[in-house]
RODRENMAR-455338 format. One line per 3 residues: for each residue x, y, z of C-alpha. Coordinates in pm, whole numbers. Layout:
! RODRENMAR-455338
X/Y/Z ~ ... .
//
This chain:
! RODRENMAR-455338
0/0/0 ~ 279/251/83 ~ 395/189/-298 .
83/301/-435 ~ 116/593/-240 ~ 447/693/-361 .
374/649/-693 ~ 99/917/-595 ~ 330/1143/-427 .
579/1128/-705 ~ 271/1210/-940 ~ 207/1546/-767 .
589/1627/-777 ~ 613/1571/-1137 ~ 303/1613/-1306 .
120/1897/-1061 ~ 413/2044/-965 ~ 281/2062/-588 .
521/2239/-349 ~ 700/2002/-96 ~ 481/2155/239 .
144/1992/-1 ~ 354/1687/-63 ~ 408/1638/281 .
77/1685/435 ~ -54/1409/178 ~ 219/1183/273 .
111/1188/621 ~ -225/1230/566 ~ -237/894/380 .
19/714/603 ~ -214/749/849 ~ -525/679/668 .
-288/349/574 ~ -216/251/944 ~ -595/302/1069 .
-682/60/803 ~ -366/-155/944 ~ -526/-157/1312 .
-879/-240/1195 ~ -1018/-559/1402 ~ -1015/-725/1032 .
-700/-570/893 ~ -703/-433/546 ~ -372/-457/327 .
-463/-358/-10 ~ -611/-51/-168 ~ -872/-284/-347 .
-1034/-368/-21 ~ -1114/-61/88 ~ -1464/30/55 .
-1679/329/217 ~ -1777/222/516 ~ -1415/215/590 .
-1370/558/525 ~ -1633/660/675 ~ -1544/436/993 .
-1193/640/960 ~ -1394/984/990 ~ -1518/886/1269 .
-1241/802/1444 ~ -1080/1190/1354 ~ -1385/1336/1464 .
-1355/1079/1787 ~ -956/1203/1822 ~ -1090/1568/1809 .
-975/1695/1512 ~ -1015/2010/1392 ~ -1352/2015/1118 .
-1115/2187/884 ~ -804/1915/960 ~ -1080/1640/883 .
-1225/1820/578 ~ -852/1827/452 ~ -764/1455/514 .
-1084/1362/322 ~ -966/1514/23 ~ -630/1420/69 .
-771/1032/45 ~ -1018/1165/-263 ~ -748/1243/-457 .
-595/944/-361 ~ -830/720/-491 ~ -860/901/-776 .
-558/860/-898 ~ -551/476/-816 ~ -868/458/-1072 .
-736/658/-1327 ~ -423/437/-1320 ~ -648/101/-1295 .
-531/-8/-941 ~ -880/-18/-853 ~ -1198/-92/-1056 .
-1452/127/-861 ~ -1390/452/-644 ~ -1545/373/-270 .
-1525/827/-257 ~ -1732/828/-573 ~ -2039/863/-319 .
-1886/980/-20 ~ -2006/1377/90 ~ -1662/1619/181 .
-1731/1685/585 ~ -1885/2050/623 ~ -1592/2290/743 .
-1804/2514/943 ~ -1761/2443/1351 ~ -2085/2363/1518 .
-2154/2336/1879 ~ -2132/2011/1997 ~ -2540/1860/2070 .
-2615/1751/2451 ~ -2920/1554/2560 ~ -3137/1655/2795 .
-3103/1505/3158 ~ -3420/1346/3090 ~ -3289/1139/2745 .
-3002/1044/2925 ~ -3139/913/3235 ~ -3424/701/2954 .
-3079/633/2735 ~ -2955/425/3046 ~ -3220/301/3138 .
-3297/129/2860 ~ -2943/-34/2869 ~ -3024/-145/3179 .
-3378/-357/3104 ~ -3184/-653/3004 ~ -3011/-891/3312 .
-2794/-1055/3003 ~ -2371/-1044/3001 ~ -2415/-834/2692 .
-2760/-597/2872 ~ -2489/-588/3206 ~ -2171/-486/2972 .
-2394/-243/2801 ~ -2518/-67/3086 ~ -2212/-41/3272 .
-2035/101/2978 ~ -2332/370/2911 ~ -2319/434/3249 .
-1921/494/3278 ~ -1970/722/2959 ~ -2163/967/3095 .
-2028/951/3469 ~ -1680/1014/3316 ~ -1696/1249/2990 .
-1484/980/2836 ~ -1388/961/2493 ~ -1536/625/2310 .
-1208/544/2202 ~ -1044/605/2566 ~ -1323/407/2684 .
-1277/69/2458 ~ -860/90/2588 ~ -983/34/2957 .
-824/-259/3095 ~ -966/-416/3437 ~ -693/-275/3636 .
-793/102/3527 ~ -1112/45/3731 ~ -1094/134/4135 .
-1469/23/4230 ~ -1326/127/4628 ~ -1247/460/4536 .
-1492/503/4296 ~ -1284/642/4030 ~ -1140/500/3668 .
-782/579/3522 ~ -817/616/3152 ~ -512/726/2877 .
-593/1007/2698 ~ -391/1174/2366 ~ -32/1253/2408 .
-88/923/2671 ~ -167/1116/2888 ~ -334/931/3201 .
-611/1086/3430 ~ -830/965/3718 ~ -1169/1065/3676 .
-1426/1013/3973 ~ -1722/772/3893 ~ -2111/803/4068 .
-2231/518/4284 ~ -2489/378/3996 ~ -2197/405/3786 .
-2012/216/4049 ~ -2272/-20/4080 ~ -2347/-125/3688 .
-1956/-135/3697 ~ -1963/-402/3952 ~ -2214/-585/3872 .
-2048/-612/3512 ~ -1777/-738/3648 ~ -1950/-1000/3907 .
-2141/-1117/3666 ~ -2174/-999/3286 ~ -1749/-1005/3223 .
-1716/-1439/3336 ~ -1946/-1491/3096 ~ -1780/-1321/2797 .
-1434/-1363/2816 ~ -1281/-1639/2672 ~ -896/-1619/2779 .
-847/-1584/3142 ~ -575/-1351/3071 ~ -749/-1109/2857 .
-740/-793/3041 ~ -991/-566/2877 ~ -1264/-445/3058 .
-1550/-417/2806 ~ -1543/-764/2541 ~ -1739/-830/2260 .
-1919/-1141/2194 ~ -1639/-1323/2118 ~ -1461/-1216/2416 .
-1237/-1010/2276 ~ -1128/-621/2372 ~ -1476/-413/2226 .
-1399/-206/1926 ~ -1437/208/1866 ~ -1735/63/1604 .
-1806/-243/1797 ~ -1924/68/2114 ~ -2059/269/1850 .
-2285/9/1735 ~ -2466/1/2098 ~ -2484/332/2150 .
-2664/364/1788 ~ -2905/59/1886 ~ -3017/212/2224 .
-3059/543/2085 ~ -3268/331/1797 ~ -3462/212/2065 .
-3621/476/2206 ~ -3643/710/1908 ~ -3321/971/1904 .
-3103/766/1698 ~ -3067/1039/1455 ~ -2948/1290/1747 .
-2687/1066/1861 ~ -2318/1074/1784 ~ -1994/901/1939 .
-1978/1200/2153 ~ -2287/1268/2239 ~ -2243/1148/2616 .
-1925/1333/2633 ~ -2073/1643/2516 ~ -2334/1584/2763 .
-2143/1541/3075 ~ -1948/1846/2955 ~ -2267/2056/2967 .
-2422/1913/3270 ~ -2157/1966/3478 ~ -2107/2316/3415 .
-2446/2392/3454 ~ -2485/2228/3746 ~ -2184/2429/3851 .
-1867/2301/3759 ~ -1589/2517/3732 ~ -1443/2561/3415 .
-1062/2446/3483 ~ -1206/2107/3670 ~ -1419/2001/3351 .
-1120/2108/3107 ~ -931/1826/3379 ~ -1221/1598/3344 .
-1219/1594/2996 ~ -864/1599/2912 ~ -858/1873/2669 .
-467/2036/2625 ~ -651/2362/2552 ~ -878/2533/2855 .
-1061/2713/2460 ~ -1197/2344/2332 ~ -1382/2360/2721 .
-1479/2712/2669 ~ -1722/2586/2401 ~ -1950/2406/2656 .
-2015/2747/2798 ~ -2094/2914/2504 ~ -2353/2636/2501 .
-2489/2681/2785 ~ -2542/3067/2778 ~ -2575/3151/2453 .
-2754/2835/2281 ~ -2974/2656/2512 ~ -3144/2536/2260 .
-2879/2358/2139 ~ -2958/2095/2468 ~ -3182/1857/2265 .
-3522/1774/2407 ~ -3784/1586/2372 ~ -4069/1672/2144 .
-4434/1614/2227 ~ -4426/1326/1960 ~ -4142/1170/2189 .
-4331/1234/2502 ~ -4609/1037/2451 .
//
């Protein structure tokens, strides 16, 4: 794969005369793209197996990192061109970015449920006594207790949870580690998870991931994804619902319940006290940004 992207490179040089800053940013820009698709739980190694649910998988995960809209808009077109080129040159017989919409540059505030939604979100995870209905709770629940990203979530290994203390160590970018505090009916789902859901879903004794799939293996970013999609599905604000959209609601709850500013930057992990900033703005200048219910929902 890292051929086919030289030959690209060396195609701008030569034949677009692109300056060597442009060069460079597609060069990484691609090697990344390259290594996601590397890391997938079913690894792709060839440009011809890429199709658009991977990219669109990929975009997640940016927007998941916390990239920029405009950083994300760029490494979209970066892997447009990319693919582009491989048709044009017959490496691939059909574009999987023929389809595939450019992400929308402008910056949006992020979309927070309504204490109510989140309280029925969770509670719908938690109608099912199953392993998989006590992993899902307990992973909905440590979501919104925590502000967690999905992806710092699916990394947490059994050792990162301190049920005693009531707290949960997670890695963060830049690895980074913080101890964020946990409620008691997070505490609770948490436990009984691990009492009872967990020895029912892991298969190696010495697997040390905390949330498994059904194979009882480490969850995936998609694999998490998936559930949070299905509850949202389930009680009718799947369309409102994004990777993030606990995250973003912790954020806002806790500052307007009264959170100080520099303790939910903490919380959250952001490098940059202006990425927190934007929950405020949220909270006094868009308020209806906090999605509720409408009657139809209500009934």
């Amino acid at each position: 794969m890292q051929e086919q992207i030289r030959q690209f490179l060396d195609f701008l040089a030569v034949e677009q005369d692109y300056s060597e800053n442009t060069i460079a940013a597609y060069r990484n820009d691609l090697s990344q793209f390259a290594r996601f698709l590397a890391r997938m739980e079913s690894p792709i190694t060839a440009w011809t197996e890429v199709k658009k649910d991977d990219i669109v998988n990929y975009i997640m995960h940016l927007k998941e990192r916390e990239y920029t809209s405009s950083t994300v808009a760029r490494k979209v077109a970066a892997i447009k061109s990319f693919f582009h080129f491989l048709l044009a040159g017959g490496v691939i017989g059909e574009d999987p970015t023929a389809t595939l919409e450019s992400p929308k540059v402008k910056k949006r505030l992020p979309k927070a449920l309504s204490h109510d939604l989140v309280n029925r979100l969770l509670a719908e995870a938690g109608k099912s006594s199953t392993p998989k209905g006590q992993r899902d709770k307990a992973l909905l629940e440590l979501l919104y207790a925590t502000g967690m990203r999905v992806s710092e979530l699916v990394l947490l290994n059994i050792d990162d949870v301190n049920l005693t203390k009531a707290n949960v160590q997670c890695l963060g970018k830049g690895n980074k580690k913080r101890t964020i505090p946990i409620y008691d009916r997070a505490v609770q789902a948490l436990g009984e998870y691990l009492q009872k859901g967990r020895p029912r879903l892991v298969k190696d004794p010495n697997e040390k991931a905390l949330f498994l799939n059904h194979r009882g293996k480490r969850l995936t970013r998609q694999g998490l994804w998936l559930i949070i999609k299905h509850y949202a599905d389930e009680i009718g604000i799947g369309s409102e619902v994004t990777p993030h959209t606990l995250r973003h609601s912790f954020a806002t709850h806790m500052l307007s319940g009264g959170a100080g500013l520099r303790e939910v930057q903490k919380l959250l992990g952001h490098a940059n006290i202006s990425t927190t900033q934007v929950y405020t703005h949220l909270n006094s200048e868009r308020p209806d940004e906090v999605y509720e219910e409408s009657p139809s929902r209500a009934e």
